[in-house]
Structure formats: C-alpha cells, structure tokens
N, C-alpha and C positions, 0 to 999 in steps of 0.2 A: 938633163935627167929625164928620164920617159919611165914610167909605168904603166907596163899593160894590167887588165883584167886581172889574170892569173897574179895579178900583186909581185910579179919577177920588178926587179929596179934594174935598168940599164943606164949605162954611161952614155952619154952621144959628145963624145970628143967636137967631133966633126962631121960633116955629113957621109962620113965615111966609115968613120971608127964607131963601130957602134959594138959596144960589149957586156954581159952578164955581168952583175956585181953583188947582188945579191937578191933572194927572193924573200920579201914580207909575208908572212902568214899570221891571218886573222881574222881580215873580212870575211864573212858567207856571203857578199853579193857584189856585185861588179863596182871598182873603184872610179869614180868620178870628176874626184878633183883634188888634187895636190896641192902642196907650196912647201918650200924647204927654205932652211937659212945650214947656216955652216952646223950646226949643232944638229940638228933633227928637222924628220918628214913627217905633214902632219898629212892625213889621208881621208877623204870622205866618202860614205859609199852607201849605194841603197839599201844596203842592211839599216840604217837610221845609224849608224854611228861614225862618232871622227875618234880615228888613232893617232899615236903621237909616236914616232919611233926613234931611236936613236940611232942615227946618221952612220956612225963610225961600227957600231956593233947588229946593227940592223934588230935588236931588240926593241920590242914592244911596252914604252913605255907608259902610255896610258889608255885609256879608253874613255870615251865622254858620250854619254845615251842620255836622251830628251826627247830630240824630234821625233814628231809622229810618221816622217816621211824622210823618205832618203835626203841623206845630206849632198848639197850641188854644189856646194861652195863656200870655201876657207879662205882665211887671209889672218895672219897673227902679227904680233909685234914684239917687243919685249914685255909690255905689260899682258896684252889682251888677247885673245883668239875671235875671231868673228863665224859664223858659221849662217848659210843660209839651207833653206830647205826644201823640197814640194809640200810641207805641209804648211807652207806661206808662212812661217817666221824666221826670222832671225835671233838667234841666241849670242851674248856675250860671254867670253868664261873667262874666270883670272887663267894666265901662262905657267903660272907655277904651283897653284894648288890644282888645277885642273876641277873647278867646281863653276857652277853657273852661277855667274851673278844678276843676268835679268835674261828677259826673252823682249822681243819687242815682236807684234801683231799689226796687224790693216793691212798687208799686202792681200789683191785680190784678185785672182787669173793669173794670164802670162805678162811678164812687164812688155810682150809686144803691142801689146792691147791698150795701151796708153794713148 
C-alpha cells in the first residue's frame, strides 16, 4: 500500500503492479505517515491531525486534532492509537471512541541529538 501527498491510495502488488484504488480526501496538508490493518487506514499529516478511514469504502471515519504540530507518526492496536508529533509529544487515544486518553511530554530536539 503507498500513499502519495495528494492522499490517491495505490495498491503495489509487486514491484510491477502498481495501481489506483482509491483517493482519500481530507487532509489540507501533505500526508506523512500511515499504518493500516485489514479494517482501516489511519493517516497523519501536517495539518496537526490523524484520520481513520475505512479500508473497504475509503470513507472517512474519524478525525483526531490535539497536536500543536504536524502529526509524524502512528502505530494502533486493537486497544490504542499512539501518535507522535513535531510539537514533541506523544498522544494516546482509545481505537474505538476515538478520544485522548493522555498526552505524554519531555521529548526535546531531534531524537538524532541523543
């Protein structure tokens, strides 16, 4: 699965097969980072928010706004969503109410600077 910018979703069978399957619309700002399971695509993007869509109908199932900077990176489970950000936090949110249940803080620079 690849998604460009323009938020189009492609299939990538193979290094070969590579084809249109449907275009997400909702971000206003360049899409960043992905993860998907069999159900839904969750999407993070410098507009400061993560999207949740549903896989099979390419609908837009949720929206989730907090960070004060573009979201870089996602990772979910059955329970949880993890989201990280440029505005140096990390947010947790229930999978199924789609609400925040903490923020965690102290990250400070780029983690190359360690």
């Amino acid at each position: 699965i690849l998604i460009r910018e323009d938020e189009t979703l492609f299939a990538v069978d193979d290094m070969i097969d590579v084809r249109n399957v449907r275009r997400l619309l909702g971000h206003v700002e360049s899409v960043v980072c992905a993860q998907l399971d069999a159900r839904r695509i969750m999407t993070g993007s410098l507009d400061r928010t993560l999207r949740v869509w549903d896989i099979r109908s390419g609908r837009e199932v949720a929206v989730l706004y907090g960070h004060k900077g573009g979201v870089r990176c996602v990772q979910f489970d059955d329970e949880k969503i993890i989201t990280g950000s440029w505005d140096t936090t990390c947010k947790i949110w229930d999978v199924i109410r789609f609400i925040e249940l903490r923020t965690l803080f102290g990250h400070r620079g780029r983690s190359e600077e360690r």
